[in-house]
mmCIF file of the C-alpha atoms, coordinates in Angstrom:
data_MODEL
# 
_entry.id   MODEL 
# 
loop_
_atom_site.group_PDB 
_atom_site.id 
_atom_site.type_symbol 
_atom_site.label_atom_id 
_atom_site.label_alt_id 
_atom_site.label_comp_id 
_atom_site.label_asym_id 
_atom_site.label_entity_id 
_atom_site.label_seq_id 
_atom_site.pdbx_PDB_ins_code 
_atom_site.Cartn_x 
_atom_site.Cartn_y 
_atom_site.Cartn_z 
_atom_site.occupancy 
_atom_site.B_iso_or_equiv 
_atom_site.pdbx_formal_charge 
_atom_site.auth_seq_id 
_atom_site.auth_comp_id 
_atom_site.auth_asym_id 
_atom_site.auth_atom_id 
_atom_site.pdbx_PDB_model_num 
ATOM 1   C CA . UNK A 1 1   ? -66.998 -68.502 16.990 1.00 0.00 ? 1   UNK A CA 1 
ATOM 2   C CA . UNK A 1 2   ? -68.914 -66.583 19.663 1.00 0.00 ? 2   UNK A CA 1 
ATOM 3   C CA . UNK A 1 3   ? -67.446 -64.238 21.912 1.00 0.00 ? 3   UNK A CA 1 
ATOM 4   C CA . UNK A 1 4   ? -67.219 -65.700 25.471 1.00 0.00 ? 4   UNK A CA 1 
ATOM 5   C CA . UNK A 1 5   ? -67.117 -63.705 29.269 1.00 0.00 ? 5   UNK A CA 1 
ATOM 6   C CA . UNK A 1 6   ? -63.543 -65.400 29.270 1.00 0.00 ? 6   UNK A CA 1 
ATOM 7   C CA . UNK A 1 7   ? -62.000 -63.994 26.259 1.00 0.00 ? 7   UNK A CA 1 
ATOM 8   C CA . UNK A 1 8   ? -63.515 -60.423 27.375 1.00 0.00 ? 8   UNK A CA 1 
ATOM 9   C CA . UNK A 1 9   ? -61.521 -60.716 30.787 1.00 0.00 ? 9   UNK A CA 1 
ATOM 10  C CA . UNK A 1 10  ? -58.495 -61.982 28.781 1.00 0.00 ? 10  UNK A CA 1 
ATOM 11  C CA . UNK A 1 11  ? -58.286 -59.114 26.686 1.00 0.00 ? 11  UNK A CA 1 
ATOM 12  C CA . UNK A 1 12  ? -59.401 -56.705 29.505 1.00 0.00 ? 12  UNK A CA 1 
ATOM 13  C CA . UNK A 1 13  ? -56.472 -58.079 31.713 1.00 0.00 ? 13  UNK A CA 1 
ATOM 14  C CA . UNK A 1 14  ? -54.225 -57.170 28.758 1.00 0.00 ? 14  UNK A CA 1 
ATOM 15  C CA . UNK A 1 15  ? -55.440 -54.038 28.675 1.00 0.00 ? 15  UNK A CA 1 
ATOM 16  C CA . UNK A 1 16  ? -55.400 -52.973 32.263 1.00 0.00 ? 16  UNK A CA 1 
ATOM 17  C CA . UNK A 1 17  ? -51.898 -54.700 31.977 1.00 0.00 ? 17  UNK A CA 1 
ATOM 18  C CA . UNK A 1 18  ? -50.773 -51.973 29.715 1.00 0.00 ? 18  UNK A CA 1 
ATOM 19  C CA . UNK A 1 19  ? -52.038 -49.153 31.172 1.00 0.00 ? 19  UNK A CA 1 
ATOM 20  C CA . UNK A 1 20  ? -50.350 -49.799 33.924 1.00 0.00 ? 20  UNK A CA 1 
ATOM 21  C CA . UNK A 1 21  ? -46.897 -50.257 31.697 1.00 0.00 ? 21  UNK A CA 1 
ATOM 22  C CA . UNK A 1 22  ? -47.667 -47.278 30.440 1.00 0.00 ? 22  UNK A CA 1 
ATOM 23  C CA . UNK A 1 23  ? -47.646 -45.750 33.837 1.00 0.00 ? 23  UNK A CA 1 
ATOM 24  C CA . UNK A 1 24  ? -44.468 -47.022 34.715 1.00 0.00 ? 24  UNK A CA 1 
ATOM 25  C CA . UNK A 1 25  ? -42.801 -45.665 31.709 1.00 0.00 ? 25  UNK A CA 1 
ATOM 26  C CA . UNK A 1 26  ? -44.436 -41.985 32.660 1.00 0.00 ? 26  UNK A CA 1 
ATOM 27  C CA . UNK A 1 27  ? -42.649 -42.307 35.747 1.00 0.00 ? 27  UNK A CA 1 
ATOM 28  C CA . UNK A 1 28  ? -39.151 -43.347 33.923 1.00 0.00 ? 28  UNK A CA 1 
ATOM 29  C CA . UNK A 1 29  ? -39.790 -40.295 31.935 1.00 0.00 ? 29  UNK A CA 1 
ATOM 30  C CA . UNK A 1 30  ? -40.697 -38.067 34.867 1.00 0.00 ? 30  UNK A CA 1 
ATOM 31  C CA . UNK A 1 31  ? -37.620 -39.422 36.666 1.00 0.00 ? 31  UNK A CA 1 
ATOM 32  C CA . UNK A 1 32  ? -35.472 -38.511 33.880 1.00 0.00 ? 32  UNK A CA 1 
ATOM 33  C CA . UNK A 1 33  ? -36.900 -34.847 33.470 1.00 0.00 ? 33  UNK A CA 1 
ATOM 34  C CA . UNK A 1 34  ? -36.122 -34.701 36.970 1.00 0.00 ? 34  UNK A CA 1 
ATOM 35  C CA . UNK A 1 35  ? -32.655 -35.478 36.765 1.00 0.00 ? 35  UNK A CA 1 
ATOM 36  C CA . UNK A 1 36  ? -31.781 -33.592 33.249 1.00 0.00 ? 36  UNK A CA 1 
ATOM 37  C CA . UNK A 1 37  ? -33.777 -30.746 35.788 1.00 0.00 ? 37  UNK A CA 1 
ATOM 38  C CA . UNK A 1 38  ? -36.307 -30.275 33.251 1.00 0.00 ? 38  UNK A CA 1 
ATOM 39  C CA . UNK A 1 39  ? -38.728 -29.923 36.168 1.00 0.00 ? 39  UNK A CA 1 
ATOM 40  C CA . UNK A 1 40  ? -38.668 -28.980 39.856 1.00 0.00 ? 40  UNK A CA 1 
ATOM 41  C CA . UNK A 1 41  ? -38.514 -31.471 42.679 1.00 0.00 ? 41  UNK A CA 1 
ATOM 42  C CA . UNK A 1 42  ? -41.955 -30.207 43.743 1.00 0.00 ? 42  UNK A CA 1 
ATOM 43  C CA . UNK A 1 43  ? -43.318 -30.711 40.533 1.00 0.00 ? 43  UNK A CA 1 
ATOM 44  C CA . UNK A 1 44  ? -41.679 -34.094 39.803 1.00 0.00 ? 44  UNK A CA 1 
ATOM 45  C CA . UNK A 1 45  ? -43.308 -35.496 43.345 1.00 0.00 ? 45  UNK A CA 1 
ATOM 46  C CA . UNK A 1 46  ? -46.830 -34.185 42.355 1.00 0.00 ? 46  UNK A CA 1 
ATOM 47  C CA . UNK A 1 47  ? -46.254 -36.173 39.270 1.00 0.00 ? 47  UNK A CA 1 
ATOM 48  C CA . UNK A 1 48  ? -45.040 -39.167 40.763 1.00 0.00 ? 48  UNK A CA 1 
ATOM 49  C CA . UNK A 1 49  ? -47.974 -38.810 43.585 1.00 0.00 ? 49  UNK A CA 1 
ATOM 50  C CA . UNK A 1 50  ? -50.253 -38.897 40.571 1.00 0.00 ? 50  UNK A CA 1 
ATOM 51  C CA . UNK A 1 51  ? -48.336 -41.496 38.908 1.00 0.00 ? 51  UNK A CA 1 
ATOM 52  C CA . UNK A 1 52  ? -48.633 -43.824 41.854 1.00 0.00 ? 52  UNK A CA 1 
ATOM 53  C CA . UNK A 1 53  ? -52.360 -43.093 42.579 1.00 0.00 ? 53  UNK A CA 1 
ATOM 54  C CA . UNK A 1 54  ? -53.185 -44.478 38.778 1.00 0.00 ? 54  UNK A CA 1 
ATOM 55  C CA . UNK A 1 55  ? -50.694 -47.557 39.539 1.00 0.00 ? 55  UNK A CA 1 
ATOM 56  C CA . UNK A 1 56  ? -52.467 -48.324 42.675 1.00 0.00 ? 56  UNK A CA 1 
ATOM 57  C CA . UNK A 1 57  ? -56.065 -47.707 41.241 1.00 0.00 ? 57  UNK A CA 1 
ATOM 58  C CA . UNK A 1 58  ? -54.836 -50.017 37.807 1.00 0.00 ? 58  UNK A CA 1 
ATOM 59  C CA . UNK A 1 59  ? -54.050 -52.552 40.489 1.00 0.00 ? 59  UNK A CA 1 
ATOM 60  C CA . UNK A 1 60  ? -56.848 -52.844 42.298 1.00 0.00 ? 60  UNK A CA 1 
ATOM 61  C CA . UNK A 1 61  ? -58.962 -52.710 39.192 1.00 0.00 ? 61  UNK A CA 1 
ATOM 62  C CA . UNK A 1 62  ? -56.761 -56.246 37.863 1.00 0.00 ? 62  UNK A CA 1 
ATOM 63  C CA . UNK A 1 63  ? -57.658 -57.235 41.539 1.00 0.00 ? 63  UNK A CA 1 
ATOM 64  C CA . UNK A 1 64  ? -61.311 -57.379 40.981 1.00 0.00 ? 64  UNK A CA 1 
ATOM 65  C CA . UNK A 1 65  ? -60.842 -58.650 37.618 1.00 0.00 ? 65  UNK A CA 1 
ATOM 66  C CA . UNK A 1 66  ? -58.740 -62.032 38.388 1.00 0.00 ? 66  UNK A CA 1 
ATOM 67  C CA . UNK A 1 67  ? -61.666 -62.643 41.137 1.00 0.00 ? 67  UNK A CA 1 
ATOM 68  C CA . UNK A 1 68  ? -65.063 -61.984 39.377 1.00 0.00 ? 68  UNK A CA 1 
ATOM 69  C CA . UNK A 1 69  ? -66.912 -65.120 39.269 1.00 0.00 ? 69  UNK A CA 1 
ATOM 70  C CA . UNK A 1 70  ? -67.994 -65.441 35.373 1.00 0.00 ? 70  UNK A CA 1 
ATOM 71  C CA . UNK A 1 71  ? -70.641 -67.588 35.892 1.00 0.00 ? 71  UNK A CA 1 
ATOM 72  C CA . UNK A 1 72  ? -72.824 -65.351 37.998 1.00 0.00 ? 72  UNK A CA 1 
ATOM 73  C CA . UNK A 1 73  ? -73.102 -63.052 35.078 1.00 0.00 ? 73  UNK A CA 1 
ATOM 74  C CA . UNK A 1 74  ? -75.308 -64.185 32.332 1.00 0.00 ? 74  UNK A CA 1 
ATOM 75  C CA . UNK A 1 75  ? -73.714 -62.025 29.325 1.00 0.00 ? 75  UNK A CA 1 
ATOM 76  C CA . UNK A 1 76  ? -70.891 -59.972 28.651 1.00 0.00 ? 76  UNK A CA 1 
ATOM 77  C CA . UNK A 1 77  ? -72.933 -56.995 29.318 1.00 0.00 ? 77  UNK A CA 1 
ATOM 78  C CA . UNK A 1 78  ? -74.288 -58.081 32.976 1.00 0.00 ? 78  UNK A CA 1 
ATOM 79  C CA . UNK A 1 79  ? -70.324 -58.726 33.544 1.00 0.00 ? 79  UNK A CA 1 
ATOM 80  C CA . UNK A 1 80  ? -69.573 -54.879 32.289 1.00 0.00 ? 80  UNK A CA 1 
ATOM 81  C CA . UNK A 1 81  ? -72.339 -53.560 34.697 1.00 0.00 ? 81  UNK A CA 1 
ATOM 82  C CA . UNK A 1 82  ? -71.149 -55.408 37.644 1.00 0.00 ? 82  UNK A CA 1 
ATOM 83  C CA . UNK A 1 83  ? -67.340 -54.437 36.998 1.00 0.00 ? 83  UNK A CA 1 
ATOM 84  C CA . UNK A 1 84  ? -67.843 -51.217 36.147 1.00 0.00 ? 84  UNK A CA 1 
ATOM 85  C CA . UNK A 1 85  ? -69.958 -50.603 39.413 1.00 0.00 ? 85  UNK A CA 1 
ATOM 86  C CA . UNK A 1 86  ? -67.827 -52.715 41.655 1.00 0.00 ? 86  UNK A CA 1 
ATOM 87  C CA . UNK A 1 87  ? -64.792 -50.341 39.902 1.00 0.00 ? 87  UNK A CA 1 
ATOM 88  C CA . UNK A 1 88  ? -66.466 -47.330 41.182 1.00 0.00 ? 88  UNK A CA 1 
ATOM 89  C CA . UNK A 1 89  ? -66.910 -48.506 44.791 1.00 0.00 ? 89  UNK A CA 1 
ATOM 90  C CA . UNK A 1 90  ? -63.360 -50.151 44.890 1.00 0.00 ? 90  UNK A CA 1 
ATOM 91  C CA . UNK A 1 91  ? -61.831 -47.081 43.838 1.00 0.00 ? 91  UNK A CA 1 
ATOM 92  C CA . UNK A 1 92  ? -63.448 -45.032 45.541 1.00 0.00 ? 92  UNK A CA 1 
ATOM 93  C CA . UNK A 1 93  ? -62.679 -46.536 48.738 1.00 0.00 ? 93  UNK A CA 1 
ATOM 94  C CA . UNK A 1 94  ? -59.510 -46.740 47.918 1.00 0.00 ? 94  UNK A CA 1 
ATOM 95  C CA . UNK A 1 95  ? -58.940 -42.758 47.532 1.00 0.00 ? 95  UNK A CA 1 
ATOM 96  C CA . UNK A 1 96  ? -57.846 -43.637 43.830 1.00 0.00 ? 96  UNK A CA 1 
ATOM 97  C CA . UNK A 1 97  ? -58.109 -41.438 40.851 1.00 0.00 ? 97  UNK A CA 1 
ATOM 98  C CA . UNK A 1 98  ? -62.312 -42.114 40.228 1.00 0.00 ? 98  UNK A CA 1 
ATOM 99  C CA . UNK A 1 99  ? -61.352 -41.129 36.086 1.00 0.00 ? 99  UNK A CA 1 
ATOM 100 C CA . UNK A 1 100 ? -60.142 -44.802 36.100 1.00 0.00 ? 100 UNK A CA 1 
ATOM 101 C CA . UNK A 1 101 ? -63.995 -46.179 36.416 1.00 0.00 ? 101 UNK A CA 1 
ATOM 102 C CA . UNK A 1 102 ? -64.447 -44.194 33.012 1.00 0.00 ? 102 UNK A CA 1 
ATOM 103 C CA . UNK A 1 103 ? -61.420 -45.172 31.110 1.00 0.00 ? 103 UNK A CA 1 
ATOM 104 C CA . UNK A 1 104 ? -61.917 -49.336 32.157 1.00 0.00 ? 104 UNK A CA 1 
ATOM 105 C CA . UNK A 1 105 ? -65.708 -48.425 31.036 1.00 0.00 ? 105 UNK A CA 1 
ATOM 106 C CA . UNK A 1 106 ? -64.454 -46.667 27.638 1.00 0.00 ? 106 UNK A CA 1 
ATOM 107 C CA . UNK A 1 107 ? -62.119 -50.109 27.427 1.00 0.00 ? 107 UNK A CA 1 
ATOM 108 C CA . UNK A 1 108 ? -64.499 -52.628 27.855 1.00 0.00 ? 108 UNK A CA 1 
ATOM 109 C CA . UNK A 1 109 ? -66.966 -51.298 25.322 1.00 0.00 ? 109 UNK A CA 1 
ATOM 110 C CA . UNK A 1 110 ? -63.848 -50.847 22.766 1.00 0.00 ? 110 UNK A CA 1 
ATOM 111 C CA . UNK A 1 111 ? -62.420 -55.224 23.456 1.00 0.00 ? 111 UNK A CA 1 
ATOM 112 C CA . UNK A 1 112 ? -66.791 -55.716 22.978 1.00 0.00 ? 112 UNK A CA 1 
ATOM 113 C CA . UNK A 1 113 ? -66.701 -54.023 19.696 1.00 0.00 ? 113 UNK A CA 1 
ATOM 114 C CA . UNK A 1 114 ? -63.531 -55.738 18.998 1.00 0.00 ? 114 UNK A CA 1 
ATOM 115 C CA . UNK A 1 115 ? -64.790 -58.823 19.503 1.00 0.00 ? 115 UNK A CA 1 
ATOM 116 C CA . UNK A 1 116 ? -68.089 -58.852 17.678 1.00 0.00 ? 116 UNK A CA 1 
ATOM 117 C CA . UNK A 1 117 ? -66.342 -57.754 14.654 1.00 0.00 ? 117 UNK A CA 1 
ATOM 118 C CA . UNK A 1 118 ? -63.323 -60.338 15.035 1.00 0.00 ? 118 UNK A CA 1 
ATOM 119 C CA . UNK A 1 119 ? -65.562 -63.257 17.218 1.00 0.00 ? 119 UNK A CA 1 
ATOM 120 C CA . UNK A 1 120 ? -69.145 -62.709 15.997 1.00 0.00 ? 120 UNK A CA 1 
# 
């Protein structure tokens, strides 16, 4: 079976879906530390403004994912191109943490490996 555009943004969705999960639960564990006063109250809001900035910026990433339009890309590499670029602008714009465009860019070409060795 070959590897289609739709079962990359499956799997990418997934993905983004827990990284942002896995934000969450640094912000449980920052709000713990916090209260067990393992950290300062200064240091726990710099965390959490961090925290939120890579929520947001996950976010709006998923955005642009649930609206691509898969048939104006011919191959899963034209779709990584144009969501890795539209990633950069997005975030950008958005004053989000730009590292993001990297890690969904690292992610993609992991789910492609994964699925020419699982999909062919």
């Amino acid at each position: 079976m070959k590897a289609t555009k739709k079962q990359f943004i499956t799997l990418l969705s997934m993905t983004m879906e827990d990284m942002e999960a896995d934000v969450e639960d640094l912000m449980k564990h920052c709000e713990a530390q916090k209260e067990q006063h393992e950290i300062s109250e200064y240091v726990f809001r710099e965390n959490m403004t961090v925290y939120e900035n890579l929520r947001a910026g996950i976010r709006c990433m998923r955005k642009l994912l649930e609206e691509i339009d898969l048939d104006s890309h011919a191959e899963i590499e034209d779709l990584i191109t144009a969501l890795e670029a539209n990633c950069r602008d997005h975030l950008a714009e958005g004053g989000y943490a730009p590292g993001l465009a990297s890690t969904l860019k690292r992610k993609m070409e992991r789910i492609v490996q994964y699925m020419r060795e699982q999909l062919g």
